[in-house]
Every structure is written in structure tokens, then in C-alpha cells.
C-alpha positions, 0 to 999 in steps of 0.5 A: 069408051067409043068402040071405034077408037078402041084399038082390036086386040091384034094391035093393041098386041103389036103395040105392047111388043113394040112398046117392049122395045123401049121399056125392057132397053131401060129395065135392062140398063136399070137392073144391072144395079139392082143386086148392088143397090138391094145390099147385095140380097140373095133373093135379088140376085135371083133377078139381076147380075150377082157378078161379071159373067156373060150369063149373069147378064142375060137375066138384064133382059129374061126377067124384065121381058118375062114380067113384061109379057105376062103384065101384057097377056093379062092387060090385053086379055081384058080389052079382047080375046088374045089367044094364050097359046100365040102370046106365050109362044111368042114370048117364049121366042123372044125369050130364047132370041134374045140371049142367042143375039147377045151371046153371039154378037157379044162373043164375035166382037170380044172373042172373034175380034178381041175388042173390049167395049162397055158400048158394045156391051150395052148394044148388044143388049139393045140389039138383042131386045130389038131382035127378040121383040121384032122376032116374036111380033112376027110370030105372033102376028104369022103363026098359028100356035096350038094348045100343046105350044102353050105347054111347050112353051110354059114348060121352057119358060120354067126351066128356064127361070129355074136355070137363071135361078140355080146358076146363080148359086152354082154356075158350070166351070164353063166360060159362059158362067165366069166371072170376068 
């Protein structure tokens, strides 16, 4: 390959958040049916929505976006040198982001203005990868993350996974966790 037309490792980074965009928007939209189509399994129920609550939808963006930037560290880490600590950092804002932007604006319109809308449903899952995605490019490409970020960041990246895992099974009595 001309190493002139190959892309630096700092673009082909931003091209795979930006890239996320699109693909983690139909990952999302697609996982909402897997438990279903899967027979109701409960180790699939592990990954996607075993019912209506606000947080069983939040894993329609936590797993795919989890896969999404550990398929790109370990894809771009052969074509260049990508700093561990930047990109799982940023994955772990984007991880955070994201559920804070759909809670939000989900509990606005529903809450706030009582307003019940299958559309809004589905674009505040759009408007929360957008911002998470957008979000975590920016800190990836404008912070400097050290060593002690990375374990910072597994370690959230971790109990998060084990929260969507062990609520899924034994949800709070909080709104939050209720089945609608």
C-alpha cells in the first residue's frame, strides 16, 4: 500500500468515532429486538432490552458502542500507534454521555411535557450517540490522558457492564428501572 494514501493513525481515529455515528444508530434500532428474536434467552437479555424501562434501553447504545471502540482500538492499533489511554478514555465519555443525553432529554419531553412519542424515543437515541460520539472525538483529539485514565477508565467501563448485567436481573424499585 502507498503510504501516502494511507490515512495517520489521528484520522483514521476520527474517522471511526465519526464512522460510529451512523453504525451504532442501526445497531441501536436493531438491538431492541434481539431478546425477542433470540427466544427470550437470558444470556441475550444480557445485551439488549428485556422490557420497557428507561434503563433496559440504555443498553441499545452501552453494548454496541462498547464493541464498537474495542473493534476500532484493536483495528487502528495495527495500522498506527494509538495511545490506549486516549481512545478508552474517550470511549469511556462516550459511554457516560451518552445515557445522561437520552435520560435527559427523555425524562424532559415525557416528564416535563408529558408528551408520549415513539419518535422521540428513537431520536433521543440518535441525539445521544451524536453527542457522545461528537463529545468523545473531541477529547480524543484535545486532551492528554495518562496511564492512571486508562485504569480509571477500564475500571468504569467494568462496573458499568456489571450494572447493566445485574440490573437486568434485579432492577432498584426506582422509576429509572420500571417496566412501562
Amino acid at each position: 500500500m502507498n503510504s501516502s494514501r494511507s490515512l495517520s493513525p489521528d484520522k483514521a481515529a476520527q474517522n471511526w468515532i465519526l464512522l460510529g455515528i451512523p453504525v451504532l444508530s442501526i445497531a441501536g434500532c436493531l438491538m431492541h429486538f434481539v431478546y425477542e428474536w433470540s427466544g427470550n434467552l437470558t444470556a441475550v437479555g444480557i445485551f439488549s432490552p428485556v422490557n420497557e424501562s428507561v434503563w433496559e434501553h440504555l443498553k441499545l447504545t452501552f453494548w454496541p458502542m462498547l464493541i464498537w471502540w474495542i473493534s476500532g482500538y484493536y483495528l487502528l492499533n495495527k495500522r498506527g500507534k494509538i495511545s490506549a489511554a486516549q481512545w478508552f478514555s474517550s470511549c469511556t465519555a462516550a459511554e457516560l454521555v451518552c445515557p445522561m443525553v437520552i435520560v435527559s432529554f427523555f425524562y424532559s419531553y415525557t416528564g416535563a411535557l408529558g408528551i408520549e412519542s415513539l419518535i422521540l424515543d428513537i431520536f433521543s437515541l440518535f441525539l445521544g450517540i451524536i453527542a457522545a460520539q461528537s463529545f468523545s472525538l473531541h477529547l480524543y483529539k484535545n486532551a492528554e490522558f495518562g496511564n492512571y485514565c486508562l485504569y480509571i477508565s477500564i475500571t468504569t467501563l467494568a462496573l458499568l457492564a456489571a450494572a447493566f448485567t445485574i440490573f437486568t436481573f434485579t432492577p432498584p424499585q426506582l422509576p429509572l428501572f420500571m417496566d412501562s
